[in-house]
MIMITOR-793491 format. One record per residue: residue number from 1; x, y, z of N, C-alpha, C in turn; residue in one letter. Coordinates in pm, whole numbers, plus 50000, padded with zeros to 5 digits. Layout:
<recs>
  num     nu     nv     nw    cau    cav    caw     cu     cv     cw  residuo
  NUM      X      Y      Z      X      Y      Z      X      Y      Z        A
...
</recs>
This chain:
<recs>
  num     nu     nv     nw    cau    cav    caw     cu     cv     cw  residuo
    1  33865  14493  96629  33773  14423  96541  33730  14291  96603        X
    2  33622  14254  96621  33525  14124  96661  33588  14028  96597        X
    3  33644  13942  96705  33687  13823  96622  33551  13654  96641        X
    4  33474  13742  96701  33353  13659  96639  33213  13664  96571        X
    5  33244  13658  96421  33158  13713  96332  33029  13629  96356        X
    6  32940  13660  96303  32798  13601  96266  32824  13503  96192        X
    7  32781  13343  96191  32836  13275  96162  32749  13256  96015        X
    8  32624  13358  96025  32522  13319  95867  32549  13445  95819        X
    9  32693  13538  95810  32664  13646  95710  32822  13587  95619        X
   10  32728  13578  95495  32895  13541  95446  32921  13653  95342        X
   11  33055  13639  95289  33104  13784  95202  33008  13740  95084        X
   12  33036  13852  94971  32981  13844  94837  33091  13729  94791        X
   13  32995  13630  94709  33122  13572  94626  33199  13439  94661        X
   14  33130  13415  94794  33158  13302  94891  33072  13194  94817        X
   15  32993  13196  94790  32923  13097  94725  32801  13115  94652        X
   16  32771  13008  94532  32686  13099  94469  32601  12974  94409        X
   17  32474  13007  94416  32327  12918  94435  32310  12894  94264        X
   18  32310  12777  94212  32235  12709  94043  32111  12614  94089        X
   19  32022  12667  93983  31905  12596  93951  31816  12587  94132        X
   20  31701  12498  94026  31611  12504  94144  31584  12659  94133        X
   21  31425  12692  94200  31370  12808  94196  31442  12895  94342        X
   22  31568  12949  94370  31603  13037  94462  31565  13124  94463        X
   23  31498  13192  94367  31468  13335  94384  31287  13340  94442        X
   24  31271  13265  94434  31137  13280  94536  31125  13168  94621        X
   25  31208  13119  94661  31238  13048  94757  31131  13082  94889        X
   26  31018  13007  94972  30994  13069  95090  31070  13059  95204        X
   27  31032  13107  95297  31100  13075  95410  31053  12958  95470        X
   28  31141  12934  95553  31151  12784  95624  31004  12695  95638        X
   29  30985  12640  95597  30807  12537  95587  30830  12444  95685        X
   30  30728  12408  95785  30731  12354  95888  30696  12185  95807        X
   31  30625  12173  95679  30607  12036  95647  30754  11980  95534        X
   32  30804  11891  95522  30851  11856  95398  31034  11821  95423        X
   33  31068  11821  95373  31233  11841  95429  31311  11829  95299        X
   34  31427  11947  95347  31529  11942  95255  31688  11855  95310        X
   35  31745  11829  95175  31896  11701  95208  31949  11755  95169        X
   36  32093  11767  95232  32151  11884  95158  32337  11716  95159        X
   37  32405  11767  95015  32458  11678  95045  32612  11729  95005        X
   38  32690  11660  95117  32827  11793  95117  32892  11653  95017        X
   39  33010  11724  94965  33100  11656  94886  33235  11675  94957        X
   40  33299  11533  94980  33442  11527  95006  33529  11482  94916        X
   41  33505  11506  94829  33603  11476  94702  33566  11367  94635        X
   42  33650  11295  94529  33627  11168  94460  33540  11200  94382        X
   43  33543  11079  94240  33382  11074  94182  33299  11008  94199        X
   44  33144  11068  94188  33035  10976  94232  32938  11042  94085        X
   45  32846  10898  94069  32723  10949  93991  32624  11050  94025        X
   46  32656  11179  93996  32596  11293  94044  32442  11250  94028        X
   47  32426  11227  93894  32259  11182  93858  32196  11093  93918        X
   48  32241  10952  93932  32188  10869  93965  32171  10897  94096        X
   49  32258  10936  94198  32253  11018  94353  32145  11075  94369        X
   50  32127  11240  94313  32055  11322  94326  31908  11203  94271        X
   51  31919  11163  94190  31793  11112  94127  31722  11027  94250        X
   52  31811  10926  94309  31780  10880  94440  31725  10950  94547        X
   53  31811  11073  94596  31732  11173  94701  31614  11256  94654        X
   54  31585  11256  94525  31454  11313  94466  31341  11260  94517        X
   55  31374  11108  94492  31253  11011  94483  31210  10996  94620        X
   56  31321  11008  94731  31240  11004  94874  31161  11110  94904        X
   57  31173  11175  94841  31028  11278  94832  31128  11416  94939        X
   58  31229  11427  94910  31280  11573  94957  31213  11687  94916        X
   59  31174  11750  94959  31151  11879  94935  31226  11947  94812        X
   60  31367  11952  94830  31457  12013  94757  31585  11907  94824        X
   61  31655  11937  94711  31823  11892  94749  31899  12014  94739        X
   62  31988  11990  94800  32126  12113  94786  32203  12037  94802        X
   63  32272  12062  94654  32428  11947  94647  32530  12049  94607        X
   64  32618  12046  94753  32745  12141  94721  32904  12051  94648        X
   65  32897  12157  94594  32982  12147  94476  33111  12264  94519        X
   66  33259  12233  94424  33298  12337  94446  33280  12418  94310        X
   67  33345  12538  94286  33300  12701  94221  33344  12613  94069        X
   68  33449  12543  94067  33488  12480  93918  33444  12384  93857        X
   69  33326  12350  93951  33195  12264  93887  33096  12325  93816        X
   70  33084  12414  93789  32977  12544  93726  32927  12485  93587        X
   71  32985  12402  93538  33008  12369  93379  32902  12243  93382        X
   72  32966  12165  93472  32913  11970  93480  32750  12034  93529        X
   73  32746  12085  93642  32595  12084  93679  32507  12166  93600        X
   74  32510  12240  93516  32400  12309  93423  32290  12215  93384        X
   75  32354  12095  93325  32268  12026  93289  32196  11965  93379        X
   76  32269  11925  93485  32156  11839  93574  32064  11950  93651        X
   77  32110  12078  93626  32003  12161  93693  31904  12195  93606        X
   78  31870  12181  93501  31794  12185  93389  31688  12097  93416        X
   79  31756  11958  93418  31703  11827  93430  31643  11820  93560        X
   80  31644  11879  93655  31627  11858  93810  31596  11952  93928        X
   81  31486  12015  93842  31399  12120  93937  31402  12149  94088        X
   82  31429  12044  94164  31435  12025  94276  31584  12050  94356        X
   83  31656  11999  94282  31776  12046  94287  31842  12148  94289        X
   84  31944  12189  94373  31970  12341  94338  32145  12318  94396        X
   85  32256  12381  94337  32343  12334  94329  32466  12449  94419        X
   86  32499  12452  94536  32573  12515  94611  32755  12515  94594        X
   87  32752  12611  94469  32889  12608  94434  32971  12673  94520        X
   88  33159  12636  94589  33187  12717  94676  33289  12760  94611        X
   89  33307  12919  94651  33396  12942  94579  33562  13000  94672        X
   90  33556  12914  94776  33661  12918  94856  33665  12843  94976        X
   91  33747  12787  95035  33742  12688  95096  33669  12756  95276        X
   92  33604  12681  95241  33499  12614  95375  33555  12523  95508        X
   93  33523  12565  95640  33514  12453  95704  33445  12360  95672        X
   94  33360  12273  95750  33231  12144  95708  33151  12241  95787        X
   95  33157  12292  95898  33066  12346  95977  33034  12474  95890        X
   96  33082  12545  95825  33064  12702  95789  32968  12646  95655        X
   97  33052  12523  95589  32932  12498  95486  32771  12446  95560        X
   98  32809  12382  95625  32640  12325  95659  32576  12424  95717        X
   99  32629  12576  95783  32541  12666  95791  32490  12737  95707        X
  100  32589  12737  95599  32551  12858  95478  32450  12786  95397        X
  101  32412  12581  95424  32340  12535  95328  32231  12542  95427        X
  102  32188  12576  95534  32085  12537  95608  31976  12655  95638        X
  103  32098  12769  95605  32025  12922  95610  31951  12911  95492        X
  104  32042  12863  95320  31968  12879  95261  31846  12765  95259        X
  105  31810  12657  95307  31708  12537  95290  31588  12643  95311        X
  106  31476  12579  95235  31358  12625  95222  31295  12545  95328        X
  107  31336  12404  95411  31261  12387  95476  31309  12372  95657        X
  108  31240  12361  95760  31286  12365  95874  31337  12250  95908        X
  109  31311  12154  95879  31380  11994  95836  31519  11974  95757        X
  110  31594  11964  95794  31730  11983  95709  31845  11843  95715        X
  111  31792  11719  95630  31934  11595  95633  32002  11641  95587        X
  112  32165  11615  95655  32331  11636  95605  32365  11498  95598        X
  113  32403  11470  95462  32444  11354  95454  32579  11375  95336        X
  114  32693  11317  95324  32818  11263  95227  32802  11246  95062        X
  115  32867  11293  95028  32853  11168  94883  32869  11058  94891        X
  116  32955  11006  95026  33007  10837  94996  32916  10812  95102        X
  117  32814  10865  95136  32706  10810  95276  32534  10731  95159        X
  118  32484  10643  95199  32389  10663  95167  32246  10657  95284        X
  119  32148  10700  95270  32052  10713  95293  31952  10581  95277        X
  120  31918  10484  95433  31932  10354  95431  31722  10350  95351        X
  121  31659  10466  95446  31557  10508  95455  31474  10474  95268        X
  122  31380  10402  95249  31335  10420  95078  31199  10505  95058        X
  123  31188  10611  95212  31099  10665  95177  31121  10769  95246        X
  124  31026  10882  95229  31046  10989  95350  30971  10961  95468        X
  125  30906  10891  95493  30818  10842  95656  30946  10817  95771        X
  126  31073  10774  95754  31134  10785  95890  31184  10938  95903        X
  127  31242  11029  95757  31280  11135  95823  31174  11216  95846        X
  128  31055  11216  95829  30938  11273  95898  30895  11270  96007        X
  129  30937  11088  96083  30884  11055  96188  31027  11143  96267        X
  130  31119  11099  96213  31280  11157  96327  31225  11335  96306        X
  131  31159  11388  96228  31172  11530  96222  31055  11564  96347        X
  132  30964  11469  96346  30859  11517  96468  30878  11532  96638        X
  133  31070  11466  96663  31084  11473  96765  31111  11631  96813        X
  134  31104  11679  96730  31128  11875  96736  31243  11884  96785        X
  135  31374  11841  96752  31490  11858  96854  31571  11927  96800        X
  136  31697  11967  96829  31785  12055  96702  31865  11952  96673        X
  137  31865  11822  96664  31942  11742  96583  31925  11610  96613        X
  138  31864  11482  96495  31831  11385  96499  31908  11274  96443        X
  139  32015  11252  96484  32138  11122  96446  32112  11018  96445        X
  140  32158  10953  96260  32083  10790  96268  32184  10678  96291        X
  141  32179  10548  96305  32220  10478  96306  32318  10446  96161        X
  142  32425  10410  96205  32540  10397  96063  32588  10295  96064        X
  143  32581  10190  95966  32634  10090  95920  32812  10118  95826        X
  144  32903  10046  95852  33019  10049  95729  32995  09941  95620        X
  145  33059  09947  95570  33093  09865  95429  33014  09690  95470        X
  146  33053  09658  95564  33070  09521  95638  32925  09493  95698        X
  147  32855  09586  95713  32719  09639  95718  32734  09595  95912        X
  148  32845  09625  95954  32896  09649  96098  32809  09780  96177        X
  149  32788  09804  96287  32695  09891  96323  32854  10022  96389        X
  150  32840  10098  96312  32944  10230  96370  32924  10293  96500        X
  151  33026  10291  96582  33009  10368  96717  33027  10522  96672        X
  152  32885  10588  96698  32821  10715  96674  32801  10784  96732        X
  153  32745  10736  96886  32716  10780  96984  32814  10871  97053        X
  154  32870  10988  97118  32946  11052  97180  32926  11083  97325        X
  155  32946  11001  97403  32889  11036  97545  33050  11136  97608        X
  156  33010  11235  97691  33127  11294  97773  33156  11256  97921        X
  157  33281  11270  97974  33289  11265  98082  33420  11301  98144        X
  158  33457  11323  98256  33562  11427  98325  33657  11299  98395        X
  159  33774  11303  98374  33833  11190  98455  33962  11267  98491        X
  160  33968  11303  98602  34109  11339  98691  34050  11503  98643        X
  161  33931  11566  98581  33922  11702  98528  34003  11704  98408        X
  162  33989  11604  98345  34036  11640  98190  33916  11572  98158        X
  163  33832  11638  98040  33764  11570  97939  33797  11426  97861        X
  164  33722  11359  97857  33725  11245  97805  33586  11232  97720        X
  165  33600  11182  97539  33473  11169  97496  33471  10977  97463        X
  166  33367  10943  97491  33395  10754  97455  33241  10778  97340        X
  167  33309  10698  97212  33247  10685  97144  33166  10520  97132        X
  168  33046  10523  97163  32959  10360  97176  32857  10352  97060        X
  169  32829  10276  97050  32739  10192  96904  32579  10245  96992        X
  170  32539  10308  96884  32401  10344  96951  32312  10208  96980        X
  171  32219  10233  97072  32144  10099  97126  32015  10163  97153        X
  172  31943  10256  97218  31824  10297  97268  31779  10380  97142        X
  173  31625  10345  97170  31571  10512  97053  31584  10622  97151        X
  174  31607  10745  97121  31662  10859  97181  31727  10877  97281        X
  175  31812  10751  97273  31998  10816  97371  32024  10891  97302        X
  176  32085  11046  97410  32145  11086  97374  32323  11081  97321        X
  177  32311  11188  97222  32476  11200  97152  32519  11370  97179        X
  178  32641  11357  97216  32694  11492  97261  32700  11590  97092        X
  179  32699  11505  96984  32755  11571  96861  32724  11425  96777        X
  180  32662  11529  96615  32619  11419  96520  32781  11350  96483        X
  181  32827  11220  96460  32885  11164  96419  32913  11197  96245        X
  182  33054  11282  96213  33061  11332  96081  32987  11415  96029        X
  183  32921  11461  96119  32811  11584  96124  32719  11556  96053        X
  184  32734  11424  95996  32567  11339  95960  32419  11350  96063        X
  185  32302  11397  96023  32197  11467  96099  32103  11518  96038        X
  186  32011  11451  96119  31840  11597  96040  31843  11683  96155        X
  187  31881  11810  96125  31855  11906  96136  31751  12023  96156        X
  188  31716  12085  96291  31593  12131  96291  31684  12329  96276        X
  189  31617  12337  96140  31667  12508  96117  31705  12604  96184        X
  190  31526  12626  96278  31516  12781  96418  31571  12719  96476        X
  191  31606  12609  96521  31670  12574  96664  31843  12572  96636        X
  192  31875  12532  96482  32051  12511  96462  32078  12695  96441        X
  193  31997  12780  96377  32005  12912  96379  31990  12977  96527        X
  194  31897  12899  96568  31897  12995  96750  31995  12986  96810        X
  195  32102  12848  96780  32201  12845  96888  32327  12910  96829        X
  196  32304  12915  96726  32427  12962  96665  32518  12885  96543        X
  197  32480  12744  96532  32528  12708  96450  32663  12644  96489        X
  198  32757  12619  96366  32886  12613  96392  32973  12697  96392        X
  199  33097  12709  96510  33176  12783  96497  33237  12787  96392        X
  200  33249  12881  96294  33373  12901  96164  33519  12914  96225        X
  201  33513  12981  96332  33662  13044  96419  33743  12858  96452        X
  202  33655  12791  96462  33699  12678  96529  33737  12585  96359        X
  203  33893  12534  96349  33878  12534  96218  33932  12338  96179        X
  204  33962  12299  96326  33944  12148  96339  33773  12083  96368        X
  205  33752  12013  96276  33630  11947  96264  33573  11863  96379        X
  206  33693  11779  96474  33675  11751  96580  33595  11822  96702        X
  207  33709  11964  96725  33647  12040  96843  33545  12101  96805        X
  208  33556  12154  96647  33395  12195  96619  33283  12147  96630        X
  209  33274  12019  96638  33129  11924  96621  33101  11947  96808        X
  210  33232  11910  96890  33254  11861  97028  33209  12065  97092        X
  211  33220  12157  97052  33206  12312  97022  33034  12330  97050        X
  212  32998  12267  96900  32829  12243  96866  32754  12197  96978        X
  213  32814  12076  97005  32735  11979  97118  32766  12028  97270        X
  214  32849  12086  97278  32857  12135  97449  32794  12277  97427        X
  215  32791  12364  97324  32661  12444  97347  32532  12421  97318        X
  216  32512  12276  97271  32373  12290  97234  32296  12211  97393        X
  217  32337  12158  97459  32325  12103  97573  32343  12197  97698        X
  218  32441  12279  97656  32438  12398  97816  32300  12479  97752        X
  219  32312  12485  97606  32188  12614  97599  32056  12551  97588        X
  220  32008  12416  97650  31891  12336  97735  31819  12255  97543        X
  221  31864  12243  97441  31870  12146  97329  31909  12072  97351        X
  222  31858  11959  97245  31896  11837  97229  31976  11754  97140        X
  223  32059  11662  97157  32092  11575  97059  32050  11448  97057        X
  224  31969  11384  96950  31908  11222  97012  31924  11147  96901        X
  225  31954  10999  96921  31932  10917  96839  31787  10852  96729        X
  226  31843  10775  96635  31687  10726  96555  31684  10574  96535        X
  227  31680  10508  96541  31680  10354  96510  31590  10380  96375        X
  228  31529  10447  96355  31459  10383  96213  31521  10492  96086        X
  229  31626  10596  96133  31668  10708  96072  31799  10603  96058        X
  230  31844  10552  95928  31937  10521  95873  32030  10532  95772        X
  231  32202  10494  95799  32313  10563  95669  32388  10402  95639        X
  232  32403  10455  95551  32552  10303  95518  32674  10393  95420        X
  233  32760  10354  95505  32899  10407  95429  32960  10364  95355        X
  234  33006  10427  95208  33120  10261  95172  33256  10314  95163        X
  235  33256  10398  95266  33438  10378  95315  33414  10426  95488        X
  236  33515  10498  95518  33461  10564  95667  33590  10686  95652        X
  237  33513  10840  95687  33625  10905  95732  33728  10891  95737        X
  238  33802  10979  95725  33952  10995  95838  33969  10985  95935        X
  239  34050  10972  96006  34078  10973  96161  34068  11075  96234        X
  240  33997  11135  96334  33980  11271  96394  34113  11315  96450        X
  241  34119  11441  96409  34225  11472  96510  34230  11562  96609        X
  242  34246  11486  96748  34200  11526  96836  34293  11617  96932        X
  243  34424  11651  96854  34532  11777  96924  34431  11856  97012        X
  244  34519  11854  97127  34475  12000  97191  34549  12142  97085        X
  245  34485  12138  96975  34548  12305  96962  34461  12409  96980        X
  246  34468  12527  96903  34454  12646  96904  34234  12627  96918        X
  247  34217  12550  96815  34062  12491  96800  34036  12443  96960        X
  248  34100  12371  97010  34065  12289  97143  34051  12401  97193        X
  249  34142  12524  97215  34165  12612  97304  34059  12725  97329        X
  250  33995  12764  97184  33891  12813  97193  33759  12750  97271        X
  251  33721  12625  97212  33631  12548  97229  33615  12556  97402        X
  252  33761  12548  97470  33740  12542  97608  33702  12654  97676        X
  253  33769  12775  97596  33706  12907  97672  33527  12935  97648        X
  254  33519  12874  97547  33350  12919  97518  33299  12797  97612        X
  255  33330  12680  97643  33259  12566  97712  33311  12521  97824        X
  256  33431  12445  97848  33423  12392  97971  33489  12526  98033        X
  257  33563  12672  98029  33595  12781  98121  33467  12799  98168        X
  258  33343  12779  98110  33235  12883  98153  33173  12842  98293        X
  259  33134  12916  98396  33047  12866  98485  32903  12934  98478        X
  260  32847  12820  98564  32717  12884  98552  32636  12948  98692        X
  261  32625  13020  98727  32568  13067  98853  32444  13149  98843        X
  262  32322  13086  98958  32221  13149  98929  32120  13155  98812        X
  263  32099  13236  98765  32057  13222  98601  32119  13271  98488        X
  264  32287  13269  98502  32353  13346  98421  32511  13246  98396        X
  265  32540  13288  98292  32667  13228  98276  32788  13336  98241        X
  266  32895  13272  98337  33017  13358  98322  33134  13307  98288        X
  267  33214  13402  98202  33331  13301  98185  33482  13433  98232        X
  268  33496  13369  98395  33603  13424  98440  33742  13517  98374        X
  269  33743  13559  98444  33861  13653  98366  34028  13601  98405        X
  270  34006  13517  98542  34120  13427  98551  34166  13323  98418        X
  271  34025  13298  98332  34096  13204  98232  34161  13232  98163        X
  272  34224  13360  98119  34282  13410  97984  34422  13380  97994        X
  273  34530  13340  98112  34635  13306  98099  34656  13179  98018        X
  274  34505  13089  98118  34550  12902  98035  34475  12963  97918        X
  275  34425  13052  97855  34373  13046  97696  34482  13077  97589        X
  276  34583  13207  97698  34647  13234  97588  34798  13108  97551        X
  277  34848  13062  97686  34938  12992  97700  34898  12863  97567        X
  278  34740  12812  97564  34732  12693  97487  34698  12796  97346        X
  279  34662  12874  97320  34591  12967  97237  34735  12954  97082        X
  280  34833  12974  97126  34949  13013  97009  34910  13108  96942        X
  281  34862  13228  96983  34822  13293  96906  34914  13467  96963        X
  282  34982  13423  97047  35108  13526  97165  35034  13541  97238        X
  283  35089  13686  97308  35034  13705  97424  34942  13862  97367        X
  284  34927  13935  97308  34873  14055  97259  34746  13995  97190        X
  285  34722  13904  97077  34618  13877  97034  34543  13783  97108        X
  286  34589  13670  97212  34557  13584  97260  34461  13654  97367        X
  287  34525  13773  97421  34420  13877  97521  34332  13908  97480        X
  288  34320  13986  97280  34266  14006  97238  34092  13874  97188        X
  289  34145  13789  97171  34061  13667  97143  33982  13667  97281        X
  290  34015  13626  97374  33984  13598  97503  33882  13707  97528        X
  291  33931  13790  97548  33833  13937  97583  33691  13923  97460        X
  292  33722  13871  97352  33647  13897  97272  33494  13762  97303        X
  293  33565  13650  97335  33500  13530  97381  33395  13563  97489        X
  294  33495  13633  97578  33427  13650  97762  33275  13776  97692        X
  295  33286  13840  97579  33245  13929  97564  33084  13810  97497        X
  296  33124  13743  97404  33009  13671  97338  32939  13587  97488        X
  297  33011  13549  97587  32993  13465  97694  32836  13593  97746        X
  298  32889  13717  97759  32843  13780  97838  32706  13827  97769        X
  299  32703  13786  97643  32588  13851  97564  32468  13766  97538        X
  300  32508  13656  97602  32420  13542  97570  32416  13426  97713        X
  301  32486  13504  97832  32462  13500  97941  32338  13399  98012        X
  302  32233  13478  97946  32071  13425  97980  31998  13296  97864        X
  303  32132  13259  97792  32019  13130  97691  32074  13059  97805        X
  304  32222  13022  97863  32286  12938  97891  32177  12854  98017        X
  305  32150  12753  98048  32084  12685  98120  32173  12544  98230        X
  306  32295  12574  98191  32371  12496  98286  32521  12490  98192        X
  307  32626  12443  98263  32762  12454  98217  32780  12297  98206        X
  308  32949  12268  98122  32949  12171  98109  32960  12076  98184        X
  309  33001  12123  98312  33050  11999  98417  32864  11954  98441        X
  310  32799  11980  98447  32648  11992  98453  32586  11916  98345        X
  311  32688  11968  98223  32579  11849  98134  32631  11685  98123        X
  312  32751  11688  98171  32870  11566  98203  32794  11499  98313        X
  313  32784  11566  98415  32717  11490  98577  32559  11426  98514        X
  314  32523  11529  98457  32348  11483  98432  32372  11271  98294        X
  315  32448  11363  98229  32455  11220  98155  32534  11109  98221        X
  316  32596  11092  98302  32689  11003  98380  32517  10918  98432        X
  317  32463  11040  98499  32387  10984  98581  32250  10902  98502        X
  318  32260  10963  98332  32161  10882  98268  32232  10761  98188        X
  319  32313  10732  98192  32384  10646  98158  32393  10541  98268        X
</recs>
């Protein structure tokens, strides 16, 4: 059995769409943009929130909720046409939710933003202007509490051949970022669907974002900054955790194992010892995983446009 599913087919029952017109929903509209806004717990003024992202002229909102919220939002979906309310009814990565909210967005424009994030922007003209750079992901500038400027930026680089990521305070309009910071981002749809999205298999948030960004850069996309695309936080995350485990271990066989030769990318069959050794997963399934990886490597061979040591050298050198 494929241990790497399609990352936009989810079971029956996984989650389930209130209010707002879904059932004739069109497909993706090249003008307008939808915000989709994840919840990490705590309470916040659902109304006054949503009422705020209305008024910047979103397209639609999608505010995920979990499945035992079904009760509280009726009313505000009554009240709030625009709105449409993404109940889950089992636990989610962050990455598996922001795909399942981005498949469903009606528009090709897609902000991910927090409950405890706000949206610095009082109109829609910067995420219009950040949506015209056509990129698959447009990261804004983040202020904390202290209205301090957050190091967002993710540049990579190889020291002794171990990865190293240094996180710096954005400064240029469109430096690049290896990965949106908290996976805060406007979002361009065909391009986060062409590449694939986020890994679900990958189930630390760290290597997943770090997963995202080393394939969206070998497969010749972009990640760029906005100076006029702005957030303010009033707390900050958790602390990443950056274990090499089982998540790291994948992440490396799909990215830094891979080489690239010619116009094709391969990912050796020598790697499966260091996959399974870091893998913890034994030695029978760990073969099994591996084989299954080298197999997705091999099927998608021809998007790949350079490997990671390649996208590391190229940014060293734009830096």
């Amino acid at each position: 059995m494929s241990t790497t599913p399609s990352i936009f087919e989810c079971d029956d029952g996984t989650y389930t769409v209130v209010g707002g017109r879904h059932h004739d929903r069109p497909r993706a509209r090249t003008h307008g943009f939808t915000i989709v806004l994840l919840n990490r717990g705590g309470r916040f003024n659902r109304s006054a929130t949503l009422g705020e992202l209305e008024r910047l002229g979103a397209t639609e909102v999608l505010c995920v909720e979990p499945g035992e919220s079904a009760y509280e939002v009726e009313s505000l979906s009554r009240r709030m046409p625009r709105v449409r309310f993404v109940l889950l009814h089992k636990k989610l990565t962050t990455g598996e939710t922001i795909n399942l909210t981005i498949k469903e967005s009606g528009s090709n424009s897609v902000m991910v933003i927090w409950n405890d994030v706000t949206l610095v922007p009082t109109s829609a003209k910067p995420i219009e202007k950040a949506a015209s750079r056509g990129v698959l992901c447009v990261v804004p500038f983040a202020r904390n509490e202290k209205s301090e400027i957050i190091p967002t930026v993710y540049a990579p680089a190889f020291f002794k051949n171990f990865l190293r990521l240094v996180a710096v305070a954005p400064r240029d309009d469109g430096a690049p970022s290896l990965f949106p910071y908290d996976y805060v981002g406007l979002y361009n749809k065909e391009k986060f669907i062409g590449i694939g999205g986020y890994d679900p298999l990958i189930t630390n948030s760290y290597w997943q974002k770090v997963d995202f960004g080393f394939r969206a850069f070998m497969w010749g996309e972009s990640i760029v900054c906005d100076p006029h695309l702005r957030v303010a936080y009033s707390g900050l995350p958790s602390p990443e955790d950056t274990t090499n485990d089982a998540s790291y271990a994948r992440f490396h066989a799909k990215s830094l194992s891979v080489r690239f030769s010619g116009d094709r990318a391969i990912l050796p069959a020598s790697r499966v010892v260091r996959f399974v050794f870091r893998s913890g997963h034994g030695l029978l399934r760990g073969y099994r995983v591996f084989a299954d990886i080298r197999a997705w490597v091999e099927a998608n061979r021809y998007r790949f446009r350079q490997d990671a040591r390649r996208v590391t050298e190229l940014w060293e050198v734009e830096q």
